[in-house]
Steps between C-alpha positions, in 0.01 A plus 500: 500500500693808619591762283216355223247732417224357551322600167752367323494181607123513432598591174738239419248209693173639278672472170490184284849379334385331198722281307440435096474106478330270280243353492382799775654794654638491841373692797698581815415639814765492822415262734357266310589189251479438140447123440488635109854687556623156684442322196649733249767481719550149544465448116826734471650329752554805729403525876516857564356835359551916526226717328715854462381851302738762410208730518482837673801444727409551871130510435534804302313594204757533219421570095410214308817523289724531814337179616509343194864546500555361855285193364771441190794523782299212703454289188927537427585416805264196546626397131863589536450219811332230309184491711176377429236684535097585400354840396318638839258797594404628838153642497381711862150429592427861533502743156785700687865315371531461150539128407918433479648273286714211657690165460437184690863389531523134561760324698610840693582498840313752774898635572507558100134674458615719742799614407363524093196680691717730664738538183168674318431665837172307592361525842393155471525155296259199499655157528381135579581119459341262282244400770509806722309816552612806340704733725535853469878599580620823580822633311 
Protein backbone atom coordinates (compact mmCIF):
# COMPACT_ATOMS: atom_id res chain seq x y z
CA UNK A 1 0.00 0.00 0.00
CA UNK A 2 1.54 3.44 -0.67
CA UNK A 3 2.11 5.79 1.89
CA UNK A 4 1.72 2.66 4.70
CA UNK A 5 4.58 2.16 6.71
CA UNK A 6 5.35 -0.89 6.45
CA UNK A 7 5.92 -1.65 10.24
CA UNK A 8 2.83 -0.53 10.94
CA UNK A 9 0.94 -2.58 9.06
CA UNK A 10 3.01 -5.43 10.58
CA UNK A 11 1.91 -4.10 13.65
CA UNK A 12 -1.67 -3.90 13.13
CA UNK A 13 -1.60 -7.68 11.08
CA UNK A 14 0.51 -9.35 14.29
CA UNK A 15 -1.89 -8.19 16.90
CA UNK A 16 -4.91 -10.26 18.04
CA UNK A 17 -8.44 -8.31 18.45
CA UNK A 18 -10.08 -10.28 21.05
CA UNK A 19 -13.66 -9.93 21.72
CA UNK A 20 -15.25 -10.81 25.44
CA UNK A 21 -18.03 -13.49 24.60
CA UNK A 22 -19.49 -16.26 26.38
CA UNK A 23 -19.08 -19.18 26.62
CA UNK A 24 -15.22 -18.21 25.17
CA UNK A 25 -13.44 -15.17 24.22
CA UNK A 26 -13.08 -14.15 20.70
CA UNK A 27 -9.87 -13.92 18.76
CA UNK A 28 -9.30 -11.87 15.60
CA UNK A 29 -6.66 -11.65 13.26
CA UNK A 30 -7.11 -9.64 9.64
CA UNK A 31 -7.48 -11.79 6.97
CA UNK A 32 -9.03 -14.38 8.41
CA UNK A 33 -12.70 -15.64 9.65
CA UNK A 34 -14.33 -16.20 12.89
CA UNK A 35 -16.97 -18.98 12.49
CA UNK A 36 -17.34 -18.23 16.55
CA UNK A 37 -17.86 -14.31 15.75
CA UNK A 38 -20.40 -15.51 12.79
CA UNK A 39 -22.46 -17.08 15.25
CA UNK A 40 -22.55 -14.47 17.91
CA UNK A 41 -23.46 -12.50 15.21
CA UNK A 42 -26.14 -14.32 13.69
CA UNK A 43 -27.70 -14.93 17.20
CA UNK A 44 -28.02 -10.92 17.40
CA UNK A 45 -29.23 -10.82 14.22
CA UNK A 46 -26.50 -8.49 12.83
CA UNK A 47 -24.39 -9.08 9.62
CA UNK A 48 -21.67 -6.70 9.99
CA UNK A 49 -18.91 -5.72 12.58
CA UNK A 50 -16.10 -2.71 13.40
CA UNK A 51 -13.54 -3.47 16.23
CA UNK A 52 -12.38 0.42 17.10
CA UNK A 53 -9.85 1.70 20.20
CA UNK A 54 -9.68 5.19 21.25
CA UNK A 55 -6.24 4.37 22.39
CA UNK A 56 -3.06 6.35 21.78
CA UNK A 57 -4.41 8.34 18.81
CA UNK A 58 -2.16 7.96 15.71
CA UNK A 59 -0.15 5.14 17.18
CA UNK A 60 1.13 7.32 19.81
CA UNK A 61 1.84 6.45 23.26
CA UNK A 62 -0.45 8.65 25.39
CA UNK A 63 -0.95 8.47 29.54
CA UNK A 64 -3.19 5.98 30.73
CA UNK A 65 -5.65 8.58 32.03
CA UNK A 66 -5.60 10.52 28.69
CA UNK A 67 -6.54 7.24 27.07
CA UNK A 68 -8.85 6.31 29.46
CA UNK A 69 -10.64 9.44 28.77
CA UNK A 70 -10.69 8.99 24.93
CA UNK A 71 -12.14 5.39 25.82
CA UNK A 72 -15.29 7.13 27.94
CA UNK A 73 -15.82 9.56 24.71
CA UNK A 74 -15.99 6.18 22.45
CA UNK A 75 -18.38 4.50 24.87
CA UNK A 76 -20.89 8.05 24.69
CA UNK A 77 -20.88 8.18 21.41
CA UNK A 78 -21.54 4.45 20.66
CA UNK A 79 -24.36 4.77 23.52
CA UNK A 80 -25.71 8.15 22.62
CA UNK A 81 -26.32 6.00 19.04
CA UNK A 82 -27.99 3.00 20.44
CA UNK A 83 -25.44 0.48 19.16
CA UNK A 84 -24.69 -2.82 20.21
CA UNK A 85 -21.68 -3.71 21.00
CA UNK A 86 -19.06 -6.31 23.09
CA UNK A 87 -16.12 -5.30 25.35
CA UNK A 88 -12.82 -5.85 23.00
CA UNK A 89 -8.91 -5.86 23.50
CA UNK A 90 -6.19 -5.79 20.93
CA UNK A 91 -3.14 -7.60 22.15
CA UNK A 92 0.40 -7.19 19.64
CA UNK A 93 2.27 -10.36 19.38
CA UNK A 94 5.43 -8.66 20.26
CA UNK A 95 5.93 -7.13 24.14
CA UNK A 96 6.39 -3.65 22.32
CA UNK A 97 2.44 -1.98 22.17
CA UNK A 98 0.71 -1.99 25.25
CA UNK A 99 -2.56 -4.02 24.98
CA UNK A 100 -5.57 -1.19 24.04
CA UNK A 101 -8.85 -1.47 25.06
CA UNK A 102 -11.63 -1.62 22.29
CA UNK A 103 -15.32 -2.25 21.29
CA UNK A 104 -16.55 -4.73 18.76
CA UNK A 105 -19.37 -2.60 17.34
CA UNK A 106 -21.94 -4.72 15.69
CA UNK A 107 -24.02 -3.80 12.76
CA UNK A 108 -21.50 -0.81 11.66
CA UNK A 109 -20.76 -0.18 8.30
CA UNK A 110 -16.85 -0.04 6.88
CA UNK A 111 -17.95 3.90 5.70
CA UNK A 112 -19.01 4.32 9.57
CA UNK A 113 -15.76 2.56 11.28
CA UNK A 114 -13.97 4.84 9.39
CA UNK A 115 -15.24 7.88 9.90
CA UNK A 116 -15.73 6.96 14.07
CA UNK A 117 -11.96 5.73 13.49
CA UNK A 118 -10.97 8.87 12.12
CA UNK A 119 -13.23 10.95 14.64
CA UNK A 120 -10.70 9.46 17.58
CA UNK A 121 -7.87 9.97 15.05
CA UNK A 122 -7.01 6.20 14.40
CA UNK A 123 -4.77 5.28 11.60
CA UNK A 124 -6.76 2.28 11.14
CA UNK A 125 -10.14 0.30 12.01
CA UNK A 126 -10.91 -3.46 11.71
CA UNK A 127 -14.20 -4.41 10.13
CA UNK A 128 -15.85 -7.64 8.64
CA UNK A 129 -19.24 -9.40 7.76
CA UNK A 130 -20.83 -12.14 9.47
CA UNK A 131 -19.07 -14.75 7.26
CA UNK A 132 -16.10 -12.76 6.03
CA UNK A 133 -12.50 -12.25 6.87
CA UNK A 134 -11.52 -9.46 8.98
CA UNK A 135 -10.22 -6.41 7.08
CA UNK A 136 -7.97 -3.92 8.28
CA UNK A 137 -9.18 -0.35 6.95
CA UNK A 138 -7.26 2.61 6.85
CA UNK A 139 -8.87 5.95 8.26
Amino acid sequence: MKGIDPDLLAAYIQTTYWVSSQPQPIGLRIGQKSAVLARVLAARRVSRWAFVTAWNPRSQLHSHWYNIAREHALFREICRRGLQWLPGLAIGDGSDWPAEPAMLILGMSRAEARRLGRRFQQNAVVVGKRDGVAQLVWC
